[in-house]
N, C-alpha and C positions, 0 to 999 in steps of 0.2 A: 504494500500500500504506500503510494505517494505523501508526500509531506502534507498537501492543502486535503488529500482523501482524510489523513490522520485528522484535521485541522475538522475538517467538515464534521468526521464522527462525531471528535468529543462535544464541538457543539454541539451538534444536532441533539445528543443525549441530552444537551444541557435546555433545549426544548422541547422535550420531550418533560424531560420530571418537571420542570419550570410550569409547562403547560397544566401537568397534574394537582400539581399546587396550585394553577389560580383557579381551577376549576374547582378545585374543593374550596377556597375561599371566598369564593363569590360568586359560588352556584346561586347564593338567594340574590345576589343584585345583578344577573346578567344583562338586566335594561339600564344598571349606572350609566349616567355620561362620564365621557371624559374632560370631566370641567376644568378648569386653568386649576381649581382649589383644591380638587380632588387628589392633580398630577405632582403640586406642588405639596404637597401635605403628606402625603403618601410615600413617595419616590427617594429611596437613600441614593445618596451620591458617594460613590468609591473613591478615594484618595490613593496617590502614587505606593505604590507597594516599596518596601525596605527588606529586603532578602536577609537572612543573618548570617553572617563570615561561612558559618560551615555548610548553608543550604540546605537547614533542615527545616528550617522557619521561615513566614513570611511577613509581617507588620504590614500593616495598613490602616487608612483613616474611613470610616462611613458617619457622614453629615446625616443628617435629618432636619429640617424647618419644624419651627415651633413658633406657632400664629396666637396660642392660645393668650385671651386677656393684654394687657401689655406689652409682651417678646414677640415679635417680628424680628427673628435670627437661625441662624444654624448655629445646632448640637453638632461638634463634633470631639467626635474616641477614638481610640486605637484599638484594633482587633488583632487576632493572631490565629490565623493556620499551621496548621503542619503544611509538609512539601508531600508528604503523601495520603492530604487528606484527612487522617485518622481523629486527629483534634481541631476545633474549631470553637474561640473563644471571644468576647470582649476584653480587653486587659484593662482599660481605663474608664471610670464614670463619674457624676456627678453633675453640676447642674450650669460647670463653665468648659470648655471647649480644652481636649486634649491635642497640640497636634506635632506636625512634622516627627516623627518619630525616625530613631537612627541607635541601632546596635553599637555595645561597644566593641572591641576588636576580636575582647575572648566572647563574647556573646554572653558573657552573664549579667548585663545590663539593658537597660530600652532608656535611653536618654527622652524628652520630648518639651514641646515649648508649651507653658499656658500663662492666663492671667488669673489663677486662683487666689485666694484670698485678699482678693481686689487689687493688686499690684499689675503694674502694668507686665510685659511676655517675659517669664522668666523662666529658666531652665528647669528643670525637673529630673529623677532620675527613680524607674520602677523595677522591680525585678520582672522579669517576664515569666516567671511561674505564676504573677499574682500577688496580690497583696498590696499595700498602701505606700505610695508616692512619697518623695521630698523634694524638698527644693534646696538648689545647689548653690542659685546667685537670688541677692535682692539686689538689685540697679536700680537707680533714681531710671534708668531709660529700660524702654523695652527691646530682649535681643534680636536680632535679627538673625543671618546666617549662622551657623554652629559648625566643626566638626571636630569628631575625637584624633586624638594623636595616634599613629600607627599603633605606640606599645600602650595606649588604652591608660594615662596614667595624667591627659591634660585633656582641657577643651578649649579649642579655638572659636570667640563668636565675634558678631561685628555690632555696633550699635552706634545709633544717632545721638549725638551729645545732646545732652540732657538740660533742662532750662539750668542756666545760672542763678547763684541766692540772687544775683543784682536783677534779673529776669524777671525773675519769679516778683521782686519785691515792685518792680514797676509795672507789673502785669496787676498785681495785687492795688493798687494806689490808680490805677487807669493810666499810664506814664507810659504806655505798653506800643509807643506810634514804631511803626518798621521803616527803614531807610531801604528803598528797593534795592537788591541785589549784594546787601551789609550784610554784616552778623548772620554768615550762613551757618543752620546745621551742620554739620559734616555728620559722614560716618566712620569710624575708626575700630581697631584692631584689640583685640582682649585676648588673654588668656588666661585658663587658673586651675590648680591642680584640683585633680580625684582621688579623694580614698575609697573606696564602696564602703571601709568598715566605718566609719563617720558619717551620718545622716545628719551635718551642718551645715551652713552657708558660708561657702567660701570665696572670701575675696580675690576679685578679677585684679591681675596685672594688666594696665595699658600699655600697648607699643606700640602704634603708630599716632602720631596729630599733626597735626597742619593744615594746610587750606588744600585738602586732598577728602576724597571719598571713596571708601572701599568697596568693593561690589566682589566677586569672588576669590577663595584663597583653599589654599591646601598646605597641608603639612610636608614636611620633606619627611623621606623611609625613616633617619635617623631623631626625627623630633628637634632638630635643633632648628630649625629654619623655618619659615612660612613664606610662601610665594602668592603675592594677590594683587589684582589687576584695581587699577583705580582712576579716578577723573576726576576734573578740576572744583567740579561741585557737584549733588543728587540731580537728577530727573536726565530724562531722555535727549534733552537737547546738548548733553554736554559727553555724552557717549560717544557722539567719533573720535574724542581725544581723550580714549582712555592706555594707561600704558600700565607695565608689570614692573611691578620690584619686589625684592625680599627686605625681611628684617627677621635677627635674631629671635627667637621663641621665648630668650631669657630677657629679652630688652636689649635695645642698641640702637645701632644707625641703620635707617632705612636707604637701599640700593637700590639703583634703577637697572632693571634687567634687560625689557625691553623697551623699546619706541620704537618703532615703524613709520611714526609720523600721524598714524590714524587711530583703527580701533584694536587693539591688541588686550584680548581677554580671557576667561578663563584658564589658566596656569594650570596645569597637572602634571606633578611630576613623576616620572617614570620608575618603577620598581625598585630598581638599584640606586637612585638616584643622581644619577649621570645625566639625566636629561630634561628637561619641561616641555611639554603639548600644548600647546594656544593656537588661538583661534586670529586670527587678522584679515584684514582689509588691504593690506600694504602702504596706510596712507590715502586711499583713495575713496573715502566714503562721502556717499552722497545717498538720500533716503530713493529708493527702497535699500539699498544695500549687498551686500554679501560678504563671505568669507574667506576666505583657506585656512586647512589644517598646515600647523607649522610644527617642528622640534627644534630647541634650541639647544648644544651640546654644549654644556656646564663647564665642562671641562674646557674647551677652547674655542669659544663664545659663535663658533658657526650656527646657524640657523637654516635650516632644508625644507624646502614644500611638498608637502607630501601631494598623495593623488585627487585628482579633481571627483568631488565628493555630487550625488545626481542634484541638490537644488541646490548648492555652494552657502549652503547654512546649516555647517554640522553645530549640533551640543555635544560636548564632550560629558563623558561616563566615568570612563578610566582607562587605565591601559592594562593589556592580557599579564596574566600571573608574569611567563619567562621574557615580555618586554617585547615582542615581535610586533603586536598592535594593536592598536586604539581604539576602544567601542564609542559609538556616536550615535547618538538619534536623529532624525531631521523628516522632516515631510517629504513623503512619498506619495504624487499626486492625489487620490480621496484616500489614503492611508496614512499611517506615520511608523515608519519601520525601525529597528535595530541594525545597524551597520559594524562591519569593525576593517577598518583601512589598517594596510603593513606599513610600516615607518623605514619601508628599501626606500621611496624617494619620489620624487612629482610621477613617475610614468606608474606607479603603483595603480594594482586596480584594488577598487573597495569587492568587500564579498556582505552580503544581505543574507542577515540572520533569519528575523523574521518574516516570514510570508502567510498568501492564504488571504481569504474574506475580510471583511471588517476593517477595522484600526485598531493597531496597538498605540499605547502610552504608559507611563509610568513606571517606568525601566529600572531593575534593578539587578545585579550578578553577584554571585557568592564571590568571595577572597579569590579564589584559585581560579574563578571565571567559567566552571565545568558546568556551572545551572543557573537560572535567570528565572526572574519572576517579573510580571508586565499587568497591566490591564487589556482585556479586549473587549470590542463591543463591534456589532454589529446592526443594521438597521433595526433588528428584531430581537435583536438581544441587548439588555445594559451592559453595562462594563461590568467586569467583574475579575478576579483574580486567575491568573494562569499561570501553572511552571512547566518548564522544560529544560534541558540540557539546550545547553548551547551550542553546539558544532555539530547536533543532528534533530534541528527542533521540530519536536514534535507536541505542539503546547498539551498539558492536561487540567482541564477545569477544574479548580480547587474552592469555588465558594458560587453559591448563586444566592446574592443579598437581596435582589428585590423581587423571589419567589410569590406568586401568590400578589404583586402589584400587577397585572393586567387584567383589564372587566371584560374584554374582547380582543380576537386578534389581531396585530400588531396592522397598520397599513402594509402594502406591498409599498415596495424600494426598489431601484434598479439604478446602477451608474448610467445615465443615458449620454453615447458620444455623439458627436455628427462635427461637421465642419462650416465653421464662418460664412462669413459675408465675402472674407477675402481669402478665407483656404487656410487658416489657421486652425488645426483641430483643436478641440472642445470637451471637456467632460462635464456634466451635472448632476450630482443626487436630484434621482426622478421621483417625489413621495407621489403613489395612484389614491384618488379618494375611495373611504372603505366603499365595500360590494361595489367598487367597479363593474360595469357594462360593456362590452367592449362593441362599438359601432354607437355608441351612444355620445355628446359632446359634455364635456365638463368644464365649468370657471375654473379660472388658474390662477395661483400667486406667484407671483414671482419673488422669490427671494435674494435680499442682496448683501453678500458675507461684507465686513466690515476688512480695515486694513490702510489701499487696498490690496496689500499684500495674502490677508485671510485665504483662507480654503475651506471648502466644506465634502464634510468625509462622508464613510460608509459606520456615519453615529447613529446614536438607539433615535427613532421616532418617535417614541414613547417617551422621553426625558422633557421632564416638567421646564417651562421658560418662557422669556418674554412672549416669544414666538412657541405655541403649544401645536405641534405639529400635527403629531395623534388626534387632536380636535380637529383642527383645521381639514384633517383627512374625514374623518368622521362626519363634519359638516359637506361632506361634499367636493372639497376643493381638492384640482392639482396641484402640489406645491413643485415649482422648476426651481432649484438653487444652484445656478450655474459658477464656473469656476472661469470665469473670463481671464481675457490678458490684464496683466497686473497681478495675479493669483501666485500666491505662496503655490508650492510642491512642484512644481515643473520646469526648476532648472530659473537662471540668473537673467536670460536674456528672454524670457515668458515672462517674470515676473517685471521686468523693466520695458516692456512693450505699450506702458499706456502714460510712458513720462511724457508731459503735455498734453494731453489726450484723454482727459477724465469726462468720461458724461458724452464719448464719444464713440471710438472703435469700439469701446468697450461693453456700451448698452448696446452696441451692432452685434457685439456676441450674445447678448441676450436676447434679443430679438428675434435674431435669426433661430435660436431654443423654439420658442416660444412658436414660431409662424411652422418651422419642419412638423411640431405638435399638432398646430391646426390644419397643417398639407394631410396630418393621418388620421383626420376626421376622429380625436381625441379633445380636442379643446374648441369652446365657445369664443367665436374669437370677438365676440361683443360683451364676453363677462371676463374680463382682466384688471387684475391689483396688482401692486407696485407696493416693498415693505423694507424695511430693511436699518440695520443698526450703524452707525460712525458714520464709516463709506456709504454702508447700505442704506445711513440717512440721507448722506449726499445725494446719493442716487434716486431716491425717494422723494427728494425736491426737484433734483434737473431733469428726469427724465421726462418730468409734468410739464417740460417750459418746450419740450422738443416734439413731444407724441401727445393727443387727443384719447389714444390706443387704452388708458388703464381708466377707469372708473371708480377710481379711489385709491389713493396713497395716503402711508402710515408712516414717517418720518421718524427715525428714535435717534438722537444723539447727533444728528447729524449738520455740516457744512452745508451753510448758506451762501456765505460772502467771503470769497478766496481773499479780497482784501483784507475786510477787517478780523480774518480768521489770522489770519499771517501776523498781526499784533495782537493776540489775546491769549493765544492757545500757550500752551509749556513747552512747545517744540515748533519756534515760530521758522527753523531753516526746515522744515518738513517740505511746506508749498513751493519755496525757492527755489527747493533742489529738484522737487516733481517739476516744477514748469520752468525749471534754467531761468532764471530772474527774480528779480523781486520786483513788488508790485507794481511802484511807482515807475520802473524801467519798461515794462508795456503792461500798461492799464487794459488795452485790447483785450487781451491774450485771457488776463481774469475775470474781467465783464463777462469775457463769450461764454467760460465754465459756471459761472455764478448762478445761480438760483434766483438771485435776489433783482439781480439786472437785467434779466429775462421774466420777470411774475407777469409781466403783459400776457406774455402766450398761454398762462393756467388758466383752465376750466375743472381739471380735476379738484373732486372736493378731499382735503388733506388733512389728518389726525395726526398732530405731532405732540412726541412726548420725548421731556427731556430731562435729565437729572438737575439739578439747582448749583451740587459742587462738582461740577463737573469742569476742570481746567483743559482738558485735552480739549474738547469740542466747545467750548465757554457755551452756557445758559442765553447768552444775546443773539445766536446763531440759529436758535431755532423763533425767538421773538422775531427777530429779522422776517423770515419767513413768513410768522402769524401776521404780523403785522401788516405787512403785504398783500397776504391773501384776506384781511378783513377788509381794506382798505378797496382793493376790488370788491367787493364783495361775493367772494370765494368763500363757500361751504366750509369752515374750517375750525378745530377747536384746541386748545395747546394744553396739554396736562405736565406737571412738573414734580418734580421727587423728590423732597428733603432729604439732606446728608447723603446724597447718592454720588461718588464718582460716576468716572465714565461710563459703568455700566450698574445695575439695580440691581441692590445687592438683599438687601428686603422681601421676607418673603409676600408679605402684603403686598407691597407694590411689585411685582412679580405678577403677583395674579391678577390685582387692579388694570396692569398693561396690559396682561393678555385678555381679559374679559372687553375691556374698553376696545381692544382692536376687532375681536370676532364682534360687536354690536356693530362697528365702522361699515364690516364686509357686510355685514345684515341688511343693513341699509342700504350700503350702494351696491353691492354685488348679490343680489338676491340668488339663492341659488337654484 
């Protein structure tokens, strides 16, 4: 039996008992709907799996939302499997959030972050037979990254400095005014010893400060060194100029390792410690981006490019037990696969671990690298846990968490391909609405992933969100979620095919989706919606200023005004670098993409909804809009989301959005 045959059994099984389960569970509600409150109340969410050193265990997080009274939040704990199934547990509970969990080296520990006893994220450290928690650090700040030292005897975290007495006392007195661009935060470097037999709080040593911000680090084989990539301040706009250096583990002077000139990050050093893995740019970053895998030899400061990786945006894992090569994850068109490149040199070919149906994420490998633990999901199935060896993967289902969560079966799914307007091929998640007809015509949504780098995979249909798809199938609709040019997974010069070009070639790839649907006498092509989140808000305003073609658009978080997006947002060279200029250098070029300078030509009536703190897409960007189309007088209505970044994190407002959008399609898309 083939690898994907294996692949397909142990699924299939895993739908099969899965299916046994809900049918015993909701034999008495087989008429439930699939309501936004239902999907969102019900539905546990798996977190990235932590393999333990010997591969006998696997750690993971499963959320749950709690609506009840008050709490609009996610519960989340750590569980634990066996690798061969036999036990399956909770390890952590109570009524605040346990997470990121991470073994210690001998495996007789489960380190993990929370904010119990109202302290802001502090470390923790449990036995994983069980039993009751402590806490390691109290910081005035909460940790951020963490990892154990090779011999399991230090912990390395990073954390955001902490308010000053003089801060705190003018914050306190209203004296609290900010100088734009002053008195940054940073982030900076910790360390602090472990006893197991001591259940104290032990104070962190600092070793790194300055007007620098740490983003990832590792320890060297020998514990005496820490290698970690950093930039000149926090947030995404100062990421192309991030570079590596070491400092001592005991305290000392911090070394610059690498510069490139651009973005050189994640540092991982190799076995023996002779060598470090990073990630670079060469110097030459401009948004969307990309990478190469690099090594640099410690020993006699050469630096080699290894081989060209399929969408040139590897994450690095770690490197193989005897040092030969590097595991990486990276988007694999509607997939996300496991990779591991040889470190012979640029002509190296990479070999692909994981394959088969679905997507995998949440990567993790034993010490020795012989077994691996992942998440996979597929249209019809949640994510849920899987192990296999690594050099013959065969995954085998170790957990089915949201057994007995479906009230009927799942929509049908298919990657649907075809090709462009101009001969570009094409892939899209096809969701059919349930009891499909086939000669029959169906309204269609079109969906439009955010980025626009995003991709949209072969994920569960059934996962509670903005966008409730399972409903949306239920109610009757097509959903098209096309993966256009600008789409993350298909390689560097696919994902850079739509610089300048937003709201153009690119809605042409959707289009053209949409119309080969209505060539095969599957779609109404007088009942069409337009929907979608960031980008897919952008797209959600401009495609209404170009086509007549949708009868209602749903806007979330998205770009109005390329101009005044370009001074607002937290990452203002984003638009420069997509449209080569800045604003004021052709005014033309941003009118023509903009929304806002095009509202002349809307007739579509528009539901926009937008979070309140949201810096990435600013709050003004969807008023822009509203205001626009009131002022026409355009059918339109604006909902907005207290304390939401860029995307709504709330499980209320979660299902507020998706209820508010299905009465939108009610209205104007009758079905």
């Amino acid at each position: 039996m083939n690898k994907s045959k294996h692949l397909l059994f142990y699924l299939g099984l895993s739908i099969l008992l899965s299916g046994l389960l809900s049918t015993l569970s909701h034999s008495a509600n087989a008429n439930d709907s699939w309501s936004p409150r239902y999907m969102v109340e019900n539905f546990k969410r798996v977190g990235a799996t932590q393999i333990s050193p010997d591969g006998q265990w696997v750690a993971f997080t499963v959320s749950e939302a709690r609506t009840e009274g008050e709490k609009s939040d996610f519960l989340t704990h750590i569980h634990l499997v066996k690798s061969d199934q036999s036990r399956q547990f909770q390890l952590t509970r109570g009524d605040v959030s346990a997470t990121n969990p991470q073994w210690s080296p001998d495996g007789s520990l489960i380190s993990f972050t929370s904010s119990r006893g109202g302290n802001s994220n502090q470390l923790w450290l449990i036995s994983p037979s069980g039993g009751e928690a402590w806490p390691i650090t109290a910081e005035d700040g909460g940790i951020g990254g963490y990892q154990w030292s090779k011999q399991g005897d230090r912990i390395a975290f990073s954390m955001t400095d902490p308010l000053s007495d003089e801060q705190k006392r003018r914050q306190k007195v209203k004296e609290d005014m900010k100088v734009v661009d002053k008195n940054i935060r940073q982030t900076h470097l910790y360390v602090l010893n472990i006893n197991p037999e001591e259940e104290t709080i032990v104070e962190a040593q600092r070793l790194t400060e300055g007007e620098f911000s740490v983003g990832n680090f590792d320890w060297s084989p020998d514990g005496t060194t820490l290698a970690f990539d950093h930039q000149p301040r926090p947030g995404l706009e100062y990421a192309p100029f991030t570079s590596i250096s070491t400092v001592p583990s005991r305290g000392g002077e911090v070394s610059l390792l690498v510069d490139l000139g651009g973005s050189d990050t994640n540092p991982i050093y190799s076995p023996d410690g002779r060598y470090l893995a990073f990630t670079s740019d060469d110097g030459n970053h401009r948004w969307p981006g990309f990478d190469y895998l690099k090594v640099k030899d410690l020993s006699n400061g050469n630096i080699r490019q290894l081989g060209k990786t399929h969408d040139d945006e590897p994450k690095l894992i770690q490197w193989s037990a005897d040092g030969s090569e590097i595991f990486y994850w990276e988007l694999h068109k509607t997939s996300i696969d496991l990779f591991a490149m040889p470190v012979t040199g640029k002509d190296a070919q990479y070999r692909q671990i994981t394959e088969g149906p679905g997507r995998f994420t949440g990567f993790s490998l034993s010490k020795d690298n012989s077994v691996m633990a992942a998440l996979h999901e597929d249209f019809d199935k949640p994510a849920d846990v899987v192990f296999s060896s690594v050099n013959n993967f065969v995954p085998f289902l170790l957990t089915q968490i949201n057994a007995g969560y479906e009230l009927s079966p799942i929509a049908h799914a298919e990657v649907f391909r075809y090709t462009s307007h101009d001969g570009m091929p094409m892939e899209a998640p096809l969701i059919y609405p349930v009891n499909y007809e086939e000669g029959k015509r169906y309204p269609i949504l079109l969906h439009v992933h955010g980025g626009p780098t995003g991709v949209f995979g072969e994920t569960y249909v059934g996962a509670p969100g903005v966008y409730p798809l399972q409903k949306f199938a239920e109610e009757g609709y097509f959903i098209l979620r096309p993966n256009f040019r600008g789409s993350g997974g298909y390689g560097k010069d696919f994902r850079m095919a739509n610089l300048s070009d937003w709201g153009y070639g690119d809605l042409e790839d959707m289009l053209t989706g949409i119309d080969l649907l209505i060539e095969k006498g599957m779609v109404d092509p007088d009942r069409q919606a337009i929907m979608g989140w960031s980008y897919g808000g952008f797209m959600s305003a401009f495609a209404i200023t170009r086509t007549d073609r949708f009868k209602a658009s749903m806007m979330g978080a998205g770009v109005s005004n390329l101009v005044s997006m370009t001074g607002t947002s937290d990452i203002p060279s984003f638009l420069p670098d997509y449209f080569g200029s800045e604003y004021w250098e052709d005014y033309d070029k941003h009118i023509r993409h903009s929304a806002v300078f095009n509202i002349e030509k809307v007739n579509t009536p528009t539901l926009i909804l937008h979070p309140e703190e949201d810096i990435r897409v600013p709050l003004s960007q969807g008023y822009e809009m509203y205001v626009g189309l009131k002022r026409r007088g355009i059918d339109t209505k604006m909902v907005t989301y207290p304390r939401q970044p860029h995307g709504i994190r709330e499980p209320k407002f979660i299902i507020d959005a998706a209820e508010r959008q299905l009465k939108w399609l009610e209205k104007y898309l009758p079905k």
